[in-house]
PyMOL commands that place a pseudoatom at each C-alpha (Angstrom):
pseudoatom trace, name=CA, resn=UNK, resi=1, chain=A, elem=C, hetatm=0, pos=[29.107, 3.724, 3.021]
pseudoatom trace, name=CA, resn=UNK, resi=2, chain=A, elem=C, hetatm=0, pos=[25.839, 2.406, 4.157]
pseudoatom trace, name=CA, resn=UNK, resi=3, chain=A, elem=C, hetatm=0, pos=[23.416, 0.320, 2.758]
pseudoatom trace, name=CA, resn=UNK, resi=4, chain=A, elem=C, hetatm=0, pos=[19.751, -0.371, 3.445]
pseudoatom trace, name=CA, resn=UNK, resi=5, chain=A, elem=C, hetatm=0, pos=[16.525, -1.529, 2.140]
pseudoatom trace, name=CA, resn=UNK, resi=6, chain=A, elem=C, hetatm=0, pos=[13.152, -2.629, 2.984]
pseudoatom trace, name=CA, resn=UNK, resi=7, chain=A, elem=C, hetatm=0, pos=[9.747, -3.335, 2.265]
pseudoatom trace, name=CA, resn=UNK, resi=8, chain=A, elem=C, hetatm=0, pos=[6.337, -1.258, 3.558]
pseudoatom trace, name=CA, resn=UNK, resi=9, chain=A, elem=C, hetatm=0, pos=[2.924, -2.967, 3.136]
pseudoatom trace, name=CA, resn=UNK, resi=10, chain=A, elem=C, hetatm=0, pos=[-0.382, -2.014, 4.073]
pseudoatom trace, name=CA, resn=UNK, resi=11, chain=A, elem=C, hetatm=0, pos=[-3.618, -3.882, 3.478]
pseudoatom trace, name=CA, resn=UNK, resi=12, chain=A, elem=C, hetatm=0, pos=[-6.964, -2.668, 4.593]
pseudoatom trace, name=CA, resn=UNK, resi=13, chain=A, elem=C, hetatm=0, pos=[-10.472, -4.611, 4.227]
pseudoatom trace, name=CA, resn=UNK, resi=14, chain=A, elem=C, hetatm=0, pos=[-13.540, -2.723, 4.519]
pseudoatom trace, name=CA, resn=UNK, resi=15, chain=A, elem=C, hetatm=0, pos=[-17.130, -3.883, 3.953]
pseudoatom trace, name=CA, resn=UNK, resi=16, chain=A, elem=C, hetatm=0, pos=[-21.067, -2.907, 5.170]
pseudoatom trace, name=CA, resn=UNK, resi=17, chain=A, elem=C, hetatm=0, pos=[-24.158, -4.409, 4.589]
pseudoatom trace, name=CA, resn=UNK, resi=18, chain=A, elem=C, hetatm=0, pos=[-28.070, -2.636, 4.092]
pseudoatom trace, name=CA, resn=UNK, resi=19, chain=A, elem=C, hetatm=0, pos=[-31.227, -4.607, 4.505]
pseudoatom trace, name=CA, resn=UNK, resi=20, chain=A, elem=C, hetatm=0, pos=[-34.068, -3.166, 3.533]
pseudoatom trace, name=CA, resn=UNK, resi=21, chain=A, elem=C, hetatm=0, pos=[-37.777, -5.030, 2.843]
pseudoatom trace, name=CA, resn=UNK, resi=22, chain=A, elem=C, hetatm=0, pos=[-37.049, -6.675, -0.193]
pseudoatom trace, name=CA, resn=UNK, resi=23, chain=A, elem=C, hetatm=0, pos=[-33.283, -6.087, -1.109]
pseudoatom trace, name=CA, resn=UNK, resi=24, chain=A, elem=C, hetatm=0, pos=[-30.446, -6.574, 0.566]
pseudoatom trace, name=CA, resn=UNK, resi=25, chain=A, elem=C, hetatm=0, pos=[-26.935, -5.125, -0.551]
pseudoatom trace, name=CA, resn=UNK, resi=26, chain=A, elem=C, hetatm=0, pos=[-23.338, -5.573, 0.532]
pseudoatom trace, name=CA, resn=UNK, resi=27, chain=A, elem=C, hetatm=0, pos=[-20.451, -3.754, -0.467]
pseudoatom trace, name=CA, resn=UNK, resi=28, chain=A, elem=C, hetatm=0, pos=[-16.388, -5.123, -0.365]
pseudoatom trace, name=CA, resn=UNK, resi=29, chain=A, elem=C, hetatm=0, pos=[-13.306, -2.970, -0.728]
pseudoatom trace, name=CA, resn=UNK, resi=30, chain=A, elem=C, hetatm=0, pos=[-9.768, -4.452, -0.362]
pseudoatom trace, name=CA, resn=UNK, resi=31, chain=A, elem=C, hetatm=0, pos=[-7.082, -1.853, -0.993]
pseudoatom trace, name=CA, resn=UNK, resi=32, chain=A, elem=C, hetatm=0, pos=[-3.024, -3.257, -1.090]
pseudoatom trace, name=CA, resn=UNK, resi=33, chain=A, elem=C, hetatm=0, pos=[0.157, -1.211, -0.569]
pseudoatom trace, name=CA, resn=UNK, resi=34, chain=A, elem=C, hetatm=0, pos=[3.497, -2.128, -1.353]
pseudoatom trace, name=CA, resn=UNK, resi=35, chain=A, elem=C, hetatm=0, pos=[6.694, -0.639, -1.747]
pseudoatom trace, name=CA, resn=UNK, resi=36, chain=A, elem=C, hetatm=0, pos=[10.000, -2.018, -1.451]
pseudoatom trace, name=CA, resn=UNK, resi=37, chain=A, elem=C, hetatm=0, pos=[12.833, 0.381, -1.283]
pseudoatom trace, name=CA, resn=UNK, resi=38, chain=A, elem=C, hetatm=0, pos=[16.746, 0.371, -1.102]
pseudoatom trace, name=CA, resn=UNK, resi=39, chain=A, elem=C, hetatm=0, pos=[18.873, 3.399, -0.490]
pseudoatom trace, name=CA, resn=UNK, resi=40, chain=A, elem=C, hetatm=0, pos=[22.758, 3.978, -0.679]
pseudoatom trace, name=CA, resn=UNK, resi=41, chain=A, elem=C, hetatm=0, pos=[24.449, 6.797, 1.449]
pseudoatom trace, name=CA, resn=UNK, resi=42, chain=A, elem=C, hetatm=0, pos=[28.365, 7.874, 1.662]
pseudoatom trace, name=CA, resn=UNK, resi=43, chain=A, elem=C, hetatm=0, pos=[30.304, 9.984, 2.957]
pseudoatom trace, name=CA, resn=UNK, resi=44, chain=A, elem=C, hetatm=0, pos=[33.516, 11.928, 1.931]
pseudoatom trace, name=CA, resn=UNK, resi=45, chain=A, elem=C, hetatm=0, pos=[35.194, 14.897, 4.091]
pseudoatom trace, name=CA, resn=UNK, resi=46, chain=A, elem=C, hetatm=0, pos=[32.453, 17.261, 4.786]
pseudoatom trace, name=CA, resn=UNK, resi=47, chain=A, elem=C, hetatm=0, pos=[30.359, 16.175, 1.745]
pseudoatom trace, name=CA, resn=UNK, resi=48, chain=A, elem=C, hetatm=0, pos=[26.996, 13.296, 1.956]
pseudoatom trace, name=CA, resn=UNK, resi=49, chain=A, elem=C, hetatm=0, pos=[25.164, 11.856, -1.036]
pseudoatom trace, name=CA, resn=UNK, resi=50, chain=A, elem=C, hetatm=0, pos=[22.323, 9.544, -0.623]
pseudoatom trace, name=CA, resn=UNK, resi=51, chain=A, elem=C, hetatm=0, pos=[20.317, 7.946, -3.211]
pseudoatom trace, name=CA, resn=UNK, resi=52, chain=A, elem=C, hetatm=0, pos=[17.308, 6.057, -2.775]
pseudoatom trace, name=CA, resn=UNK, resi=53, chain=A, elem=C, hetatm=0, pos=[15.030, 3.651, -5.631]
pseudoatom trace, name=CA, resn=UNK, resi=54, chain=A, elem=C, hetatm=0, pos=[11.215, 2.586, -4.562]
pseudoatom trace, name=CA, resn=UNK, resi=55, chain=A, elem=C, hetatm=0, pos=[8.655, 0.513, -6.358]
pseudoatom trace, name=CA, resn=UNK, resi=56, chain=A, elem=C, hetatm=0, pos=[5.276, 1.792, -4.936]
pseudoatom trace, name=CA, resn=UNK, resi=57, chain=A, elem=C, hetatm=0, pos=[2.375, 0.077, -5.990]
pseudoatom trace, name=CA, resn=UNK, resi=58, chain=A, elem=C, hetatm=0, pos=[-1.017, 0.434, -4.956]
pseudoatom trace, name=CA, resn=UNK, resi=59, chain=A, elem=C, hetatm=0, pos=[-4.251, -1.937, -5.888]
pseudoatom trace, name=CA, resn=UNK, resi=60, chain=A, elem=C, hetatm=0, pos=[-7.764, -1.743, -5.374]
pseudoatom trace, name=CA, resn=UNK, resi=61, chain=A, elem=C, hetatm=0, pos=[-11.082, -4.494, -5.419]
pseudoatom trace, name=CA, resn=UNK, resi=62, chain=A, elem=C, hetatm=0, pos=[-14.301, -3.167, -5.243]
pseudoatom trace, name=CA, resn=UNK, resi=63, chain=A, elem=C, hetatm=0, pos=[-17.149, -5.480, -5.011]
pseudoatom trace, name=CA, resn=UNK, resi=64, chain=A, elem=C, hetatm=0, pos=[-21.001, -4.654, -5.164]
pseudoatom trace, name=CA, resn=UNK, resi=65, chain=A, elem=C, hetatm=0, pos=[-24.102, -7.229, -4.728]
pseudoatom trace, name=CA, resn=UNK, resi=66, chain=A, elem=C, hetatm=0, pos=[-27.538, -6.795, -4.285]
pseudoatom trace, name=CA, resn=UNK, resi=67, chain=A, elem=C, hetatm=0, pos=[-29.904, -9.684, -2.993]
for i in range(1, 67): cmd.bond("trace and resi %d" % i, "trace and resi %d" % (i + 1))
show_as sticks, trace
zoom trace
């Protein structure tokens, strides 16, 4: 019998900035990833079962400003 788990995470930060005459504006994204996991897998003669649980969860900011 084996046993295993573990935890995936991503984060990504994007962001640009336009100038023009008067205004200026500047957008912000932050996106987060993460998904822990654990799995279970046996064996018996010529038979395998695995079974695997994961949390995903995914969350987003979005910011906007104009000068």
């Amino acid at each position: 019998m084996r046993l295993s788990g573990g935890w995936e995470r991503s984060r990504v930060q994007l962001g640009f900035t336009r100038a023009y005459t008067l205004i200026t504006s500047a957008e912000d994204s932050r996106l987060r990833f993460d998904m822990p996991w654990i799995a279970l897998e046996s064996t018996h003669g010529p038979w395998t079962w695995h079974a695997q649980a994961s949390w995903p969860r995914l969350s987003m900011d979005y910011r906007y400003r104009v000068f």
